[in-house]
C-alpha atoms as one frame of an Amber mdcrd trajectory, in Angstrom:
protein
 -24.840-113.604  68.657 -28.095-112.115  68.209 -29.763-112.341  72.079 -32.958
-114.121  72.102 -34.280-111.919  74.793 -34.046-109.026  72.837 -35.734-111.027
  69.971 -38.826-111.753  71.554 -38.941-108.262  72.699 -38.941-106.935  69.730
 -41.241-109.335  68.297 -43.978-108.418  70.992 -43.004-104.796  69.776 -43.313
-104.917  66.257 -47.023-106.434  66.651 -47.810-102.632  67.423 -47.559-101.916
  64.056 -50.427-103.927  63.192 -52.680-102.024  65.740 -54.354 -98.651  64.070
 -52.577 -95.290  64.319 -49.942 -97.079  66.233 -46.750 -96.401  64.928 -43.855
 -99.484  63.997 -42.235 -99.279  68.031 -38.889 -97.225  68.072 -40.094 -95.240
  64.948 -38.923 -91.852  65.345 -41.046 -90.170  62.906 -44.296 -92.736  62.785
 -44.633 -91.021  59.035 -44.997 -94.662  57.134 -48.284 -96.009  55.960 -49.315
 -99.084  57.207 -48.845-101.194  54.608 -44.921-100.567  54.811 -45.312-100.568
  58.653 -46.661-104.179  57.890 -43.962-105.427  55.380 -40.859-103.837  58.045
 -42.354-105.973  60.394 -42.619-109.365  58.162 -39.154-109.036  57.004 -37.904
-108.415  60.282 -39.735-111.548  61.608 -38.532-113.382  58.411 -34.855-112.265
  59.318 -35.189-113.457  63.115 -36.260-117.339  61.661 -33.570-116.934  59.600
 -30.723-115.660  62.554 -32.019-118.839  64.359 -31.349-121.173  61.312 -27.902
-119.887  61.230 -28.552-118.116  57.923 -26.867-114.969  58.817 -26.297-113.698
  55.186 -30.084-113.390  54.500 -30.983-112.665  57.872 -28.984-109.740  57.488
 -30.687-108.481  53.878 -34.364-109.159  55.695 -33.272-106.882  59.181 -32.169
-104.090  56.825 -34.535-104.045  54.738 -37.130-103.595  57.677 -35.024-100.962
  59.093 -35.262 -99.335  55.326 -38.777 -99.179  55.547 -39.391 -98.603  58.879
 -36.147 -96.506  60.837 -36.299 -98.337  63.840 -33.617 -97.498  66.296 -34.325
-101.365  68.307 -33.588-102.854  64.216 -30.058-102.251  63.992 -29.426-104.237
  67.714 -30.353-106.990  65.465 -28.428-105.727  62.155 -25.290-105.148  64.442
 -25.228-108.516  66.154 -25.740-110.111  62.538 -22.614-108.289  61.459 -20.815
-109.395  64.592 -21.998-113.280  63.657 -20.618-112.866  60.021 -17.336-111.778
  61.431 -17.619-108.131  59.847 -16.437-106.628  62.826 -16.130-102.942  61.115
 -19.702-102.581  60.081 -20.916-104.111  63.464 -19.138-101.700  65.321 -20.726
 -98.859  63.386 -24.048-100.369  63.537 -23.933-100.968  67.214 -22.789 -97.385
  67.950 -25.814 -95.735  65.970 -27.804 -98.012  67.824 -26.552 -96.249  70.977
 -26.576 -93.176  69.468 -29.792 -93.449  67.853 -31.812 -95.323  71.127 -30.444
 -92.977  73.551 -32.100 -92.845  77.120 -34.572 -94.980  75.435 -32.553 -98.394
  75.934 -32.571 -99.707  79.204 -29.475 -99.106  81.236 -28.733-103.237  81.518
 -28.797-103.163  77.935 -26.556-100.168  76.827 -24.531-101.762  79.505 -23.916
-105.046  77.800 -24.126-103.028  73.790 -21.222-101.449  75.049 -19.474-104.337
  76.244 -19.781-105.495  72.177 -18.527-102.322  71.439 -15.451-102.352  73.220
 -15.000-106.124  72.326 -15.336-105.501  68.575 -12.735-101.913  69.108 -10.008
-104.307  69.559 -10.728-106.439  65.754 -10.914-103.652  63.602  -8.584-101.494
  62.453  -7.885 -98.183  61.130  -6.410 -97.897  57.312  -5.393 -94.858  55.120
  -6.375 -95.512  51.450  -4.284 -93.616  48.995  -5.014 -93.478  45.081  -2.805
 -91.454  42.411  -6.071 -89.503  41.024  -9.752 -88.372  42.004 -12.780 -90.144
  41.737 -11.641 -93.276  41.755 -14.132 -96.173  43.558 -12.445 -97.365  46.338
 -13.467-101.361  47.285 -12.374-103.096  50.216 -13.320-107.278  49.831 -15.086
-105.806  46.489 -17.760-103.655  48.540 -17.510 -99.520  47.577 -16.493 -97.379
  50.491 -15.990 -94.089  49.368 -14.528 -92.475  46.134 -10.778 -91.015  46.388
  -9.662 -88.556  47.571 -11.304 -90.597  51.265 -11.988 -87.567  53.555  -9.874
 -89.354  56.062  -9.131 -93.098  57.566 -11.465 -96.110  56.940 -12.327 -98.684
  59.668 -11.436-102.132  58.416 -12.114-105.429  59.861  -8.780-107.285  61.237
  -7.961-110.202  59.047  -7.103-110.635  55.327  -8.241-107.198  53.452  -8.594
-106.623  49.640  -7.868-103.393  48.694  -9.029-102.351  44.561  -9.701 -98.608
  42.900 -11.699 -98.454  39.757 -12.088 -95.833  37.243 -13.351 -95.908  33.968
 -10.427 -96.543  31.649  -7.929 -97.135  34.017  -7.303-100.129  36.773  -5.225
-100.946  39.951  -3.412-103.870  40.957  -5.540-105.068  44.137  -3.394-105.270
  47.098  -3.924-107.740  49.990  -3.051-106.647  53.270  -3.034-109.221  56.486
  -4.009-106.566  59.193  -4.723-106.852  63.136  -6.548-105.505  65.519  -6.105
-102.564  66.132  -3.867-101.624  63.424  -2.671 -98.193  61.419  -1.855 -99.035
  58.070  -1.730 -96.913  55.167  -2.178 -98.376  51.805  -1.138 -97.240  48.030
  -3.376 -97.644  45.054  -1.702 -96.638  41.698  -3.990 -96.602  38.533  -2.880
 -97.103  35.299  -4.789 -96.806  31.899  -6.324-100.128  31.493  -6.351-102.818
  29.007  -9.300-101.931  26.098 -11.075-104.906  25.375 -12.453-105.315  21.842
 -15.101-108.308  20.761 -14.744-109.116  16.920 -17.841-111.506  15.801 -16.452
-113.557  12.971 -19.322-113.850  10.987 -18.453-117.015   8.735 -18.722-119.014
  12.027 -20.506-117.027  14.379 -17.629-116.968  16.958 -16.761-114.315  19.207
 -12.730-113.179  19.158 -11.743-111.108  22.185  -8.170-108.937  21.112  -7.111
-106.901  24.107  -5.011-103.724  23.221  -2.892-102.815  25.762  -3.606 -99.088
  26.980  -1.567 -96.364  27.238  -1.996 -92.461  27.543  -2.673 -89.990  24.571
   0.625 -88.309  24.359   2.494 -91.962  25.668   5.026 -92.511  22.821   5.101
 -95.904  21.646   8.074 -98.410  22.022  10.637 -97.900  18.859  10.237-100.032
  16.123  13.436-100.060  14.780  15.085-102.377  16.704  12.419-104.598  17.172
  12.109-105.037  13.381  15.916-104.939  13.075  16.664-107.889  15.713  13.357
-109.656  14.216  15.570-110.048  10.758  18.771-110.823  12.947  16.582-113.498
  14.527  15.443-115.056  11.219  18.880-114.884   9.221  19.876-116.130  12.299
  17.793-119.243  11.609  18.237-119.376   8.298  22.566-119.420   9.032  21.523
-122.227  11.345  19.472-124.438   8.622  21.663-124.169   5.347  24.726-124.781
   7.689  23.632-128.171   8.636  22.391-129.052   5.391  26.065-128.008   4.034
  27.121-130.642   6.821  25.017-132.974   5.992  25.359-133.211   2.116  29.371
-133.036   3.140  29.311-135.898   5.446  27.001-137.971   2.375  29.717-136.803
  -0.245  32.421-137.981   1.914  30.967-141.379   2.416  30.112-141.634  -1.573
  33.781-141.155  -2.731  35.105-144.088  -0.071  31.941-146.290  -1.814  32.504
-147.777  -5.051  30.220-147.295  -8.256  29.504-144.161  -8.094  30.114-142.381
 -11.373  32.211-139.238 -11.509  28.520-137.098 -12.706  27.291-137.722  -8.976
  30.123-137.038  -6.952  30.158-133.694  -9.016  26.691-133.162  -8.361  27.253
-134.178  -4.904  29.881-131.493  -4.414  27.915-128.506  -6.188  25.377-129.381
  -3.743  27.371-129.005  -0.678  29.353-125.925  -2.459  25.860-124.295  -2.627
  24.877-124.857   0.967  27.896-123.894   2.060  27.734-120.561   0.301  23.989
-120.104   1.460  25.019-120.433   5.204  28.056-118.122   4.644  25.705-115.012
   2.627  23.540-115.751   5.551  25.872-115.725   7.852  27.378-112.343   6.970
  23.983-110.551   6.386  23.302-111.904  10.325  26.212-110.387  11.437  25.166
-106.701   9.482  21.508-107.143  10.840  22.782-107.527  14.275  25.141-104.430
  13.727  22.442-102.141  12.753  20.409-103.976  15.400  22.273-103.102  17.963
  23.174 -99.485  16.589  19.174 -98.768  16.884  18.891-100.099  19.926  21.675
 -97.672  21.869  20.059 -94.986  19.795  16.620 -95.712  21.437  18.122 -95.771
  24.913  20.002 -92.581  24.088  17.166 -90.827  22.535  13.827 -92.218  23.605
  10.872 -90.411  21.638   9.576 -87.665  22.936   5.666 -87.226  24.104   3.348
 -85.929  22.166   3.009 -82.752  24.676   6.622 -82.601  24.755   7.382 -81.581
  20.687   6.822 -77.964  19.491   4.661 -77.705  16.897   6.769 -75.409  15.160
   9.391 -77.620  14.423   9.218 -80.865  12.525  10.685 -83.876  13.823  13.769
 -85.388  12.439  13.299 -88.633  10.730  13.247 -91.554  12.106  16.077 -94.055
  11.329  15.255 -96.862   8.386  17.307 -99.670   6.704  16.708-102.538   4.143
  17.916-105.265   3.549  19.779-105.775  -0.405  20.419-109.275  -1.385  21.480
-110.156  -4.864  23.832-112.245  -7.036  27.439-111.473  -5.607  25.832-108.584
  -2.763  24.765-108.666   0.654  24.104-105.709   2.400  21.941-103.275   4.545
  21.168 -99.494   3.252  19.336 -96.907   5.582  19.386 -93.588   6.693  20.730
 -92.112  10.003
């Protein structure tokens, strides 16, 4: 709600700067050369056609860049109100109070009068947040826009609505959290960061293509998950299967025996074969079957002994003493044996 009043006041202003020795008007130091005198005042005038047009994004990129080039006080009036139009009530509140701050007794007493009626207005949108993060030097982003690096030397000022809250660190990433805050509010929020995924790009060079494998991450001395059980309930899985498949095939060539003997013409030769066929299935299934039931034995043997003993962190063994070994088994198959050996 950028007041046109003030617009064309500032306008007549800023022509001062194109007048010799005559400093950009509000300039507190008059120290810039003309030539960025000048270009403060076009991008200010660019960011007032562009307020009117309702282009409030780049209007706001044009008034601060003139107020880079040229600190003047009168500028951020205009930066302030853009922030108020763009609903970022935080920033417009700080930009409105260093205009105060800044102008002093130099703005007119209607004027801080009705600056300070924004003020209070915008007091009651924002909102005052405590960002936590588990470690130091972590970027802290609220709606993706840097506001600090943790540890924050205190509360933030946030704008009342829907707030993104991210911390970045190389090698390690948060889970955003999205807060719905009001005016007004105290809210503290958590940010935990873990060691993040590593992304690796593999060019395959017989077609050109680009693979992306992501490793999950995980600390130095962060033990990895036990691979005995996995590997053991992997071969329970597949036996498992293979139980499952030479079963119904010992069904099946059953059920086709069955229906061969009730059929004439069929020679005594293929109801023989027909019944070493189903013999063999059904013998399959059962060495299958009994090796499933050892695999998931061991299986779940390993997997109480993880629970019981997880491995130990790297930081946590003593170098002086070597670490027991780890469990194994294999698998034995063979004419008239089925069977799992290991060590313990």
């Amino acid at each position: 709600m950028l007041r046109k009043g003030l617009a064309i006041g500032l306008i007549a202003a800023i022509a001062l700067a194109s007048v010799p020795g005559t400093a950009f008007a509000g300039d507190d130091s008059g120290s810039q050369t003309p030539q960025e005198r000048e270009e403060a005042k076009q991008h200010y005038l660019q960011g007032v056609d562009l307020f009117e047009e309702g282009d409030y994004q780049n209007a706001l990129i044009e008034f601060k860049k003139s107020y880079e080039l040229v600190p003047n006080f009168n500028v951020l009036y205009n930066i302030g109100q853009t922030y108020f139009q763009l609903q970022d009530y935080a920033n417009a509140l700080k930009t409105l109070s260093q205009y105060l701050d800044d102008g002093g007794k130099r703005i007119v007493a209607s004027r801080r009068a009705e600056v300070e009626g924004d003020v209070d207005k915008l007091k009651s949108r924002v909102a005052t947040v405590t960002v936590k993060v588990n470690m130091a030097g972590a970027d802290i982003l609220v709606d993706d826009v840097k506001v600090g690096q943790s540890p924050l030397p205190g509360p933030i000022t946030v704008s009342a609505g829907r707030r993104r809250f991210d911390a970045q660190k190389s090698g390690f990433r948060a889970t955003p959290r999205v807060e719905e805050i009001a005016g007004q509010d105290t809210k503290e929020v958590t940010l935990d960061l873990q060691p993040s995924t590593t992304i690796i790009r593999e060019d395959d060079k017989n077609g050109g293509d680009t693979r992306i494998v992501f490793v999950p991450g995980k600390k130095d001395d962060e033990p990895g998950p036990p691979l005995a059980p996995i590997i053991m309930w992997s071969v329970t899985g597949a036996l498992a299967i293979g139980t499952g498949v030479f079963g119904g095939l010992a069904l099946v060539n059953d059920s086709d025996l069955q229906a061969m003997k009730k059929e004439p013409g069929h020679t005594t030769d293929e109801l023989d074969s027909a019944a070493s066929t189903t013999r063999t299935m059904a013998i399959v299934s059962d060495v299958f079957l009994g090796t499933t039931v050892i695999a998931a034995g061991f299986a779940t043997y390993f997997t109480i002994d993880a629970v019981l003993n997880p491995p130990a962190k790297a930081s946590d063994k003593k170098d002086d003493k070597p670490a027991p070994p780890a469990p194994a088994a294999t698998l034995k198959l063979g004419p008239g044996f089925t069977g799992v050996v290991g060590t313990f």
